[in-house]
N, C-alpha and C positions, 0 to 999 in steps of 0.2 A: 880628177886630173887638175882642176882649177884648184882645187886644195894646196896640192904640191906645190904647185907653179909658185901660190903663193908664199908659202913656206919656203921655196928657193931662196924668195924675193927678201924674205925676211933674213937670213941668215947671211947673205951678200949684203944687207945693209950694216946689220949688226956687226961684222966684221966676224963671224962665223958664229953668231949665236943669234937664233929666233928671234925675232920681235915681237914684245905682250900685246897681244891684243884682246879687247872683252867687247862681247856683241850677245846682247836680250832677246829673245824669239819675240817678242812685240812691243811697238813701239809708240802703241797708245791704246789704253784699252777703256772701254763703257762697261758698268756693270749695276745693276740695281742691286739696290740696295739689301741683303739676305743673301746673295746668293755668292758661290766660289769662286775662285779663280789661280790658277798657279803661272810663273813666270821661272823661263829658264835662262838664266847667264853660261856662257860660255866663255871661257879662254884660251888665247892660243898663246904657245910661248910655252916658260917655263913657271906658273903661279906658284906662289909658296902658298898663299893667302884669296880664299874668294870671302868677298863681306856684302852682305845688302845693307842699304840707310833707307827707312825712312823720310817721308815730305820735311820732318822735321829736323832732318842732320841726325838721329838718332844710330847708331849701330843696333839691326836687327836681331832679336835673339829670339831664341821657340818659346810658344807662349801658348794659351787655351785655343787662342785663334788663329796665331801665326805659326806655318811650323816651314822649319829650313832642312833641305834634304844635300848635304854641299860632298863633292866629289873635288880629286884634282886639279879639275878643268871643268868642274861643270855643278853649276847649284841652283838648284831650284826652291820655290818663295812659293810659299802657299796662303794664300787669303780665304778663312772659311767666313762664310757669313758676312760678310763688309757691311759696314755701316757708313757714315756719311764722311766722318772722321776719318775714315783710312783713306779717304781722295786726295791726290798731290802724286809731286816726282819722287819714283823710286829706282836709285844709282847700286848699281853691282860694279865693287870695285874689286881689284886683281894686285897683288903684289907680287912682285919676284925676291928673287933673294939679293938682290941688290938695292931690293928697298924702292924700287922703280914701280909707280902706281897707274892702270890706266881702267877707266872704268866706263861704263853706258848706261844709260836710264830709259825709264819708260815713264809714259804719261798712265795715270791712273784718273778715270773719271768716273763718280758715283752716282746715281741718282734715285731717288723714289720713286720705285712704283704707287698706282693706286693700290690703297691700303685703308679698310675700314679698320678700326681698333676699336675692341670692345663694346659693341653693337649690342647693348640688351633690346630682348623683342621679348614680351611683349612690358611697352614704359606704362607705366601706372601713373595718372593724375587724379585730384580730387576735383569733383565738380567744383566748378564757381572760380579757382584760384586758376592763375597763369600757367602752361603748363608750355616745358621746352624738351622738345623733341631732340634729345642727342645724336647728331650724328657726326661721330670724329671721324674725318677722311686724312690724311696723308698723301702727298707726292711729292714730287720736285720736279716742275717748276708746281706752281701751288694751283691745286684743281680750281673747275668750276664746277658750286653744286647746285641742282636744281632738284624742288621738289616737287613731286605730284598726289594728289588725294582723288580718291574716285576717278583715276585717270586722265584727270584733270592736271597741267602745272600750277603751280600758285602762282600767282603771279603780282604784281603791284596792286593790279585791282582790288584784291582781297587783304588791302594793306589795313583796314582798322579791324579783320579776325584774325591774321596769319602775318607772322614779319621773318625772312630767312638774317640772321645773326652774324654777325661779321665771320663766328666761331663756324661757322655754317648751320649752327643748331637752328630749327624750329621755334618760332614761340607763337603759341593757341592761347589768346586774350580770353577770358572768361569761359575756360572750356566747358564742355555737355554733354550729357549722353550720345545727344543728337552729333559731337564729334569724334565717336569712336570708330576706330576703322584700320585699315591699311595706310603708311604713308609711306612711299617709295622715295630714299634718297640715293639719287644719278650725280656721280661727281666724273670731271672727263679731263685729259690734258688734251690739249688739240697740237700740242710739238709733236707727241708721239702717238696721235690716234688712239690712246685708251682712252678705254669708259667702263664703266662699271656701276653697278646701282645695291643697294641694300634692301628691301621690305622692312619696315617697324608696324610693327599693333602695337594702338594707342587703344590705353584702353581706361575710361574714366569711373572711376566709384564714384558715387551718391552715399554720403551718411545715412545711417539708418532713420527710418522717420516710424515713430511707437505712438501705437492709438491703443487704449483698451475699451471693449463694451459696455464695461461695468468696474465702477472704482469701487463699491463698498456692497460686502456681502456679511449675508448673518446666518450664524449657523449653532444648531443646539448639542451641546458636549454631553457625551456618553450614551450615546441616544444611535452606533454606528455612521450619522453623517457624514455625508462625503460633499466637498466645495470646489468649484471647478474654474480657475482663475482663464482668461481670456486675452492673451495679448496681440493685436495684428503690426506685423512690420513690414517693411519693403524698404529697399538701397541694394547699391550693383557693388562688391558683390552681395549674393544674402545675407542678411546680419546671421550670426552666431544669438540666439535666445538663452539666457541664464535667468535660473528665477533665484534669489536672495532676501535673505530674514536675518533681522540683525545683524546686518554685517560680514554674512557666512553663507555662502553659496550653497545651494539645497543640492543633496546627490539623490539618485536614484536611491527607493527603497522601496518598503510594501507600503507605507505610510503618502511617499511622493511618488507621482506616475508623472511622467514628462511623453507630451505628444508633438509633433508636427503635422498639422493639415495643411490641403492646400490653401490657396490666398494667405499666404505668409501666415496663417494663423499657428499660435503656440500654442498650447494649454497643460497648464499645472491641474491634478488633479493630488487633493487630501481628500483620504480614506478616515473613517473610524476619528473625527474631531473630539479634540477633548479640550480642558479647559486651557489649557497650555497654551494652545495653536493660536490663539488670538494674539492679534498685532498686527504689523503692517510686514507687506513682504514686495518687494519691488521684483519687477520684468525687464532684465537690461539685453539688449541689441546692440551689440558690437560686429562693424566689421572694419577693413583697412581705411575706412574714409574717417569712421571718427564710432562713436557710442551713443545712444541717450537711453533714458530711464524710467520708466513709471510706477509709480506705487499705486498698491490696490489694500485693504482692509478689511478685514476679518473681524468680525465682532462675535465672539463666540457665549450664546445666553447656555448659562445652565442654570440646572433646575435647585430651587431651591433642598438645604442640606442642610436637616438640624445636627449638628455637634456638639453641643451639650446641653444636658437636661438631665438632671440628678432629684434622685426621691429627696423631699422634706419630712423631718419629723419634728414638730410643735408643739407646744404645751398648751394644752385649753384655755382661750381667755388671752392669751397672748399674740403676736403677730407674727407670722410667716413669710420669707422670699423665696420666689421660686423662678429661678434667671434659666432663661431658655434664649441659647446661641445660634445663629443657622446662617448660613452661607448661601450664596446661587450668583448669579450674575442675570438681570438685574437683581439688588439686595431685595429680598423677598420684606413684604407685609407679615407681623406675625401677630397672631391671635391665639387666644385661650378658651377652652373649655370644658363644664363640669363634665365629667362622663353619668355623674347620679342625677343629674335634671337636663341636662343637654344645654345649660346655663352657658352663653358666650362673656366673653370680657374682653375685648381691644379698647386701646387706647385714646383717652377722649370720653369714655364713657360714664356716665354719673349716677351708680345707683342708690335707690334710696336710702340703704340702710348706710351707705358710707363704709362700708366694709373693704372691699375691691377697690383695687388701685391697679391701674397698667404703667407703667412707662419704660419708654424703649430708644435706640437710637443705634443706629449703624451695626442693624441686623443683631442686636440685644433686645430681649423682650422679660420683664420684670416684674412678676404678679406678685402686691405686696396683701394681703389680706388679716387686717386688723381686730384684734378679737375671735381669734380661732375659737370655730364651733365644732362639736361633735358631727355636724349635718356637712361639712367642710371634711370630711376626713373619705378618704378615696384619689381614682383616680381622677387627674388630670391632662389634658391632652394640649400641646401644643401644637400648633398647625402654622406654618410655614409656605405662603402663597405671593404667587407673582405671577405673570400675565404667561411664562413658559409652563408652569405646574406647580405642585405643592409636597409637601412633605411632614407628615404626622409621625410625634412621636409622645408617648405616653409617661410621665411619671408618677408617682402614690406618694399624695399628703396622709402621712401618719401622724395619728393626734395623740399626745399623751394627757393621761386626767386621770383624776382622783379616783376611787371605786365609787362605782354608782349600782345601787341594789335595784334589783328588775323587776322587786313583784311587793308587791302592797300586802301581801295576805300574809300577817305576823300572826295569826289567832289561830291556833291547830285543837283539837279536843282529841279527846280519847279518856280511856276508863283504866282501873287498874288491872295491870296483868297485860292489857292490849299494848303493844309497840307502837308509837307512830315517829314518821322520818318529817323532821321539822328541815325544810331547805331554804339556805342561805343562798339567791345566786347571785352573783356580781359581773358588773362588767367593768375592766378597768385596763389600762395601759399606761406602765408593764403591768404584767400580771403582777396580782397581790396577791397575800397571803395572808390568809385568814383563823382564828380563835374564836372558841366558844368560850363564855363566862358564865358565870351564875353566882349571882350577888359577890362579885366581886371577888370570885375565883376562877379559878380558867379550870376547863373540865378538860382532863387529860385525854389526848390522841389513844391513848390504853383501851380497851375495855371495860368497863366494871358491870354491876349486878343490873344498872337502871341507865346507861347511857352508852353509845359506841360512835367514833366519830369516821364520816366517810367523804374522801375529800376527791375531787376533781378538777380538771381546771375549770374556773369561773364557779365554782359550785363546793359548798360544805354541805354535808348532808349529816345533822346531829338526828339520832335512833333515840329515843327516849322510851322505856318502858316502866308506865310508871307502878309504884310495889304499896305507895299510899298515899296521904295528900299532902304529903311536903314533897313531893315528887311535880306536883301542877305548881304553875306560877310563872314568872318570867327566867328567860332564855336572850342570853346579850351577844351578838356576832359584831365582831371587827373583823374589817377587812383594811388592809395597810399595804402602799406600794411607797416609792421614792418621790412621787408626785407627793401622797399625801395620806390619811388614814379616816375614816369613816364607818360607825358602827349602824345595827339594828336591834331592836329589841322584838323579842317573838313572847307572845301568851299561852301555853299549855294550859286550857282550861278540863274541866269534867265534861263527857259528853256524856249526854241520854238520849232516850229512844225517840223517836218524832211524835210530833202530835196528827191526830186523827186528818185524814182529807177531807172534805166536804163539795159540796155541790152536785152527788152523785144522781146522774141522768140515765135514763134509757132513752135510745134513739134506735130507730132500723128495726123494730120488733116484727119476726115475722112468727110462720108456725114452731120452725124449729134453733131459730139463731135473734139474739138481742146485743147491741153493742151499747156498753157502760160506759160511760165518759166523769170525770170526774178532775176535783182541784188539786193542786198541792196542798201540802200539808203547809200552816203557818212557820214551823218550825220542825228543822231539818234532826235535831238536838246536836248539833256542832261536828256529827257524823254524814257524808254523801248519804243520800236513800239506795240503797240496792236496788230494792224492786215493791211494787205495790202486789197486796195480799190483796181476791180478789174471792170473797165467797159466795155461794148461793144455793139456795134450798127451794122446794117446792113448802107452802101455805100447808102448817100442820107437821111437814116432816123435821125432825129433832138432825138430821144428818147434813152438813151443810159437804159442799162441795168447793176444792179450793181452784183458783186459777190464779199463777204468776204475770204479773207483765212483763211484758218483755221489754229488758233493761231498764227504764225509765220513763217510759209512755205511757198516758195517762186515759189510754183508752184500751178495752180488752173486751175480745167478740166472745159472746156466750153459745158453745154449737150443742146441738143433740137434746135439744130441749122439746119438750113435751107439745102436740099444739092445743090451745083452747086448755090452758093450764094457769095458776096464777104463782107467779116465785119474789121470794126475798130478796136482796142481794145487798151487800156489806161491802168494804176496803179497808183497809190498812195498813201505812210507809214501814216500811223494814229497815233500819240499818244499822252499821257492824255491831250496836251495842243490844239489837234487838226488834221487836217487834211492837210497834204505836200501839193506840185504841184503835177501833174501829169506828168509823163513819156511822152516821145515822143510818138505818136500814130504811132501804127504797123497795118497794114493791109494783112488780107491774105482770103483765096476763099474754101470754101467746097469743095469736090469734087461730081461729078455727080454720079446718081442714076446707078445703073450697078447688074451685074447676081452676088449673093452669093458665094464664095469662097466652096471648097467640103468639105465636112466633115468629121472629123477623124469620126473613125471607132475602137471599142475593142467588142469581143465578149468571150462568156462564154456558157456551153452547159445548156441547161434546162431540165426542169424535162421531162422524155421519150423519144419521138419521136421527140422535142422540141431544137430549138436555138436562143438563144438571144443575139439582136448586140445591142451592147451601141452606141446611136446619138454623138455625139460632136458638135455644132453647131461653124460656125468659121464666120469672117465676113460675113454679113447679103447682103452686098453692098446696103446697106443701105434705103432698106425696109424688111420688116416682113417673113421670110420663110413661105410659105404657105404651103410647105408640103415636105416628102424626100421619092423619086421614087425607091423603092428596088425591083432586079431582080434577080433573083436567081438561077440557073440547077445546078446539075452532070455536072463531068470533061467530061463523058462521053455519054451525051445530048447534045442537040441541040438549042433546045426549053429554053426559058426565063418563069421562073413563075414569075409574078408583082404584089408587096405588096406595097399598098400606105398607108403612115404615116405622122399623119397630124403635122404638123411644132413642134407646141406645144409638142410634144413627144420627149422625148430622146433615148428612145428605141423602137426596133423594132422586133416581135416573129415569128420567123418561123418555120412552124407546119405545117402538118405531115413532117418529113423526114424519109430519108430510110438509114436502120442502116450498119453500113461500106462501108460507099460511102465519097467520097467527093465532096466537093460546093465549087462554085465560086459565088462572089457575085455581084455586082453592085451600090452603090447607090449617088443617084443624090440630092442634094435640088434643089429648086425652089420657085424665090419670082415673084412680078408681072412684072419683067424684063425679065423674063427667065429663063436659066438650068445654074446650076453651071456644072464645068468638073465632069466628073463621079471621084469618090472613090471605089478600086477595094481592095477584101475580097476575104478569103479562110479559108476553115475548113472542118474537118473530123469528121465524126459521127462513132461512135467505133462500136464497134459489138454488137452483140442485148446480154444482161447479161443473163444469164443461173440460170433458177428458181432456180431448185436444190441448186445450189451455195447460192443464194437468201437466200434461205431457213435458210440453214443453217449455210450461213457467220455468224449470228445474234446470236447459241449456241455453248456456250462452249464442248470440251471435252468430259467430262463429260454426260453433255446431248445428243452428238452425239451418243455416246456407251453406253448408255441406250436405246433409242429409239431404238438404232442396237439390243440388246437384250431385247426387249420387240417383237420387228418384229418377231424374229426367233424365241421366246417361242409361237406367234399367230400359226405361220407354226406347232409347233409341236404337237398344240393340234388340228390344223385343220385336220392334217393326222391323229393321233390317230385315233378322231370320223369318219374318211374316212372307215382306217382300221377296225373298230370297227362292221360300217352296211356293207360294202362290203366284207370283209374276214374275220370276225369274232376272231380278235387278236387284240392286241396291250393293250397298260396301261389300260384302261378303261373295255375290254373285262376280262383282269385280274382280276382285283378288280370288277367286278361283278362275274364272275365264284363263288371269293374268298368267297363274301358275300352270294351267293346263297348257297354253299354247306355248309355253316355253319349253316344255317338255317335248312336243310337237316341232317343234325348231330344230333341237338337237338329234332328231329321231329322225331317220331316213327308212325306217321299216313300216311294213304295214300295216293296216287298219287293225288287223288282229293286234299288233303288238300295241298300239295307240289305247285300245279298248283293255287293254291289258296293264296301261299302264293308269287307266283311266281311278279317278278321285271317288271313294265312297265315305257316303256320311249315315250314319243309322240312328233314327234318334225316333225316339217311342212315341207313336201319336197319344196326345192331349181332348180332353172335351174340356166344354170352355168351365165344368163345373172342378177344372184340374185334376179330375182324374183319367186314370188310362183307360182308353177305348174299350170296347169289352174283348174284341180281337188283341191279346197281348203281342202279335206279331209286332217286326217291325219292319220299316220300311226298309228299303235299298235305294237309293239316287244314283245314276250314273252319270258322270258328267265327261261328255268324250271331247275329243280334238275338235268336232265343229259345233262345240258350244252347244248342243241338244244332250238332253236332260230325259231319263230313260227313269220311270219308277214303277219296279213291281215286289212283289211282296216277297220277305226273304224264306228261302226253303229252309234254311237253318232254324230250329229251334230255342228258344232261349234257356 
């Protein structure tokens, strides 16, 4: 109604047309800062035109944050998000079509809320250095902030640890672990009653701080060693542990093991060290406050390693080097030695002859030997040693030289028609090769009628057979290598038969056997001797008898000889061209037939009652023992017992004897001359062996004290069953009681049926001599419910 009214009003003024009017729905507004706001203009009248301006005279257009919603009469202005900047007067003006303008404004007022911005929790400081606590607050009109730690305000007092910043930030003079924590920043406007607070963790790192146990470690290469580095750290937060060599950060592998213990301890473990690994290898500790680093050392010894050592070969008389290289860590000691005398040489050393010479340097070793000898020719060992081990390797000095002949024996014999092989041997390096001459002709490798030539290494073997005496004489051998050339000359003389032995002895004559002893012959006749011709006859007899020696011995036993006879006996050397003279004849006499010599005696006990004497037979006097007369008592007899044994026996048994006595013995051989002198014995027969011991020498232990407690459990079951029929107790008497009254328990019937159900035992009587009574009956036991015991003899027969 007040609308119209006024609308009348207007159109009576205007002289029949409305009057512009523009009116804002508010007419000052507060707004913090973020947040929205819309405003509406209205017009009354006829508007051609609604427009909003801006604080700044600007004509408003739509924009990210401005947006205009405008109708005929009515438009509305929207403020998203306001910031500080869009505070001031904004006019909604109105035009008609007459160009007539009236407009209205509104107060716009902005202000900031509290407002933290960008609040990191938790700040990170480094021990030691200054540290400022951020805290950006925002409002309008401008806070006040205050902070607190341990619920604590900070306040002035704490002004040489804590100072609040104009910024309002924090600042912590020489911060500490001991300052880590919670710091609460409260900022507040007191126009508008807010407040508001933040929480920050402060939170302070400590640089790492690196100790190791051990800076230098030694370890021997190839040998599987493993070395096991040690680094301890601590700083907040924990360091990060890296181990590094040469510049290059070690990764895990089978080689490097990486651990963490507790007590900040690292440890690097190397497997399987080898020569390579040595050097230095640092431990670094990084975390956000900062780094440090420590080196550790590796010293890896190996064992000494010869690498080179090569054969020599040298010319006799001249001088040899022989370089031997060898490796290790430390550089090894190297030395020399013969392997043919055990001879050493290191360096430094002066031997007499001045032959050997060492010298070495920087794991070189250099054996110069002056005057190469034949005795110098082998191997050589170098040896390579240092305080971890050693290392032997072998090389062969090979000597070369001229041919050198091995055998002095140039003079060979033989006859005509007989072959002999005349040998050239040589020793020489390189091998040579060798020619036969003869006055100055070379005898062809061919065959012919009177020569053949056989060659081998180190050896010519010229056959000469010779056909007459231009055949004997000298024989020239060259032997030629590239060292050098060297002859022999050999003599092929005539051989003949040996001359006669002498010195010829008898020795050892009995009745039937004489041993000849005799000398060599002065001369051989340039032939070996075969064998000695050995003859002998009996005084008167025209038939001699021959004996060979055997092979070359100069002694030869005469058997089967007559006794109480007198004989000849001759010798003569044999060889290949024949047969000597004969020695001077030696005569000498058997001796006569006589009673046998007594006989050793050894004896040994026999099995039981038993003694056996071992025979010995000794000279025969030279017929057959017929037999040996044994007599035998106790020391403490009188009486001779006589055992005769027939010759042919070497032993002799005597049987029964009596046990711990002693014998005397007696015994005699006898051939068909007669008694030899008695041979006298003694011996002691031990005491008679005790079964028992017998017995049980034979078981162990064991088995003794088993059988001992198998004895004593028969005994205690024999008494049991004793006690059992005589006195009515013991185990057995129990355990029937036990079983009868159980039977008696479950039984509700009577006497008859108890006795019926009663326990029988039948068991054969015994006399104490173990056999059965002469009554073969056997007993009956009854044993009823009240324990009484009924025995009478059973009517059944057995």
């Amino acid at each position: 109604m007040m609308l119209k009214l006024v609308h009348l009003l207007g159109v009576l003024v205007c002289g029949g047309q409305a009057a512009l009017q523009v009116s804002i729905s508010l007419n000052k507004v507060e707004l913090s800062v973020g947040e929205s706001k819309f405003f509406i203009c209205t017009a009354i009248g006829e508007p051609v035109r609604l427009e909003w301006y801006n604080p700044q005279g600007e004509r408003i257009a739509t924009s990210r944050r401005i947006a205009l919603h405008t109708e005929t009469s009515r438009s509305r202005l929207i403020i998203y998000n306001a910031i500080i900047e869009d505070a001031g007067i904004y006019r909604c003006q109105a035009t008609d079509a007459s160009g007539h303008t009236e407009e209205a404004s509104v107060v716009l007022e902005i202000y900031q809320r509290l407002t933290f911005r960008d609040i990191q929790s938790p700040q990170e400081f480094r021990q030691g250095e200054t540290a400022e606590v951020v805290c950006d607050v925002i409002s309008s009109p401008v806070p006040v902030v205050v902070w607190y730690y341990q619920e604590k305000e900070i306040t002035e007092e704490y002004h040489n640890k804590y100072q609040v910043l104009a910024n309002n930030n924090l600042q912590i003079h020489r911060v500490t672990k001991a300052d880590e924590g919670v710091y609460r920043c409260e900022a507040s406007v007191e126009a508008r009653g807010e407040i508001d607070f933040v929480d920050i963790a402060v939170v302070v790192n400590v640089p790492p701080v690196l100790s190791v146990t051990q800076q230098s470690f030694n370890a021997t290469a190839d040998y599987q060693e493993s070395v096991t580095f040690t680094c301890i750290t601590s700083g907040s937060p924990d360091p990060v542990v890296t181990w590094h060599r040469k510049g290059q950060q070690l990764e895990l592998s089978e080689q490097y093991i990486f651990n963490r213990l507790e007590g900040g301890r690292s440890i690097l473990t190397i497997h399987n060290i080898q020569q390579g690994d040595g050097g230095t290898y640092s431990c670094k500790a990084t975390n956000k406050a900062g780094s440090q680093e420590r080196e550790l050392f590796l010293k890896v010894f190996v064992q000494p390693h010869i690498t080179q050592l090569k054969n020599v070969t040298a010319v006799e008389g001249s001088a040899a080097m022989i370089s031997c290289v060898a490796e290790g860590e430390p550089l090894p000691d190297i030395s020399w030695r013969r392997a043919s005398d055990g001879q050493t040489f290191v360096e430094g050393d002066k031997r007499q002859d001045g032959r050997f010479e060492v010298r070495g340097r920087h794991g070189k070793s250099v054996l110069t030997i002056s005057g190469v000898r034949l005795s110098d020719l082998g191997r050589f060992d170098c040896e390579a040693q240092s305080r971890i081990g050693g290392h032997q390797k072998s090389m062969f000095l090979d000597i070369e030289y001229v041919p050198k002949f091995l055998t002095n024996h140039t003079i060979y014999y033989s006859w005509e028609g007989n072959p002999v092989n005349i040998s050239c041997d040589v020793m020489s390096n390189p091998a040579a090769t060798m020619l036969w001459r003869r006055e100055r002709f070379t005898i062809s490798a061919e065959r012919t009628a009177t020569t053949r030539v056989h060659t081998a290494e180190g050896k010519s073997v010229l056959e000469v057979t010779p056909m007459s005496d231009r055949d004997f004489g000298r024989y020239n051998c060259t032997a030629r290598n590239n060292i050098g050339a060297r002859y022999q000359e050999f003599i092929l003389a005539q051989a003949d038969v040996p001359s006669n032995p002498y010195s010829v002895r008898l020795s050892a004559v009995s009745q039937r056997l004489a041993t000849v002893t005799f000398m060599k012959p002065d001369s051989h006749g340039g032939v070996p001797i075969s064998y000695y011709l050995v003859q002998y006859k009996e005084v008167g007899s025209q038939d001699w008898r021959d004996i060979k020696s055997h092979s070359v011995q100069t002694t030869v036993v005469l058997t089967g000889l007559e006794p109480n006879t007198t004989y000849e006996v001759r010798v003569a050397a044999v060889n290949g061209k024949g047969q000597g003279e004969f020695s001077h004849t030696e005569t000498f006499q058997t001796l006569p037939i006589r009673e046998p010599s007594p006989p050793a005696v050894h004896g040994q006990r026999g099995m039981g009652k038993a003694y056996r004497l071992g025979l010995v037979k000794q000279d025969d006097g030279g017929m057959p023992i017929v037999e040996y007369i044994v007599k035998y008592k106790t020391d403490k007899e009188e009486q001779w017992m006589t055992k005769l044994v027939p010759g042919a026996n070497d032993f002799a048994m005597l049987q029964p004897l009596q046990w711990n006595t002693r014998y005397e013995v007696e015994i005699t051989a006898r051939n068909v001359k007669g008694l030899s002198e008695p041979t006298f014995y003694q011996f002691f027969m031990p005491q008679e062996p005790d079964i028992t011991e017998s017995l049980f020498s034979g078981l162990g232990l064991g088995a003794v004290v088993g059988l001992g407690l198998g004895a004593l459990l028969l005994l205690i079951v024999l008494v049991d069953i004793s006690c059992f029929f005589l006195r009515h107790c013991g185990l057995l008497m129990c355990i029937t009681r036990t079983l009868c009254s159980k039977k008696t328990a479950t039984s509700g019937k009577g006497k008859e049926m108890e006795e019926g159900k009663a326990a029988y035992l039948k068991l054969p009587l015994k006399e104490e001599n173990g056999k059965e009574s002469l009554k073969p009956d056997t007993i009956e036991i009854k044993v009823h419910s009240d324990n009484s015991i009924h025995t009478k003899p059973d009517d059944s027969k057995a």
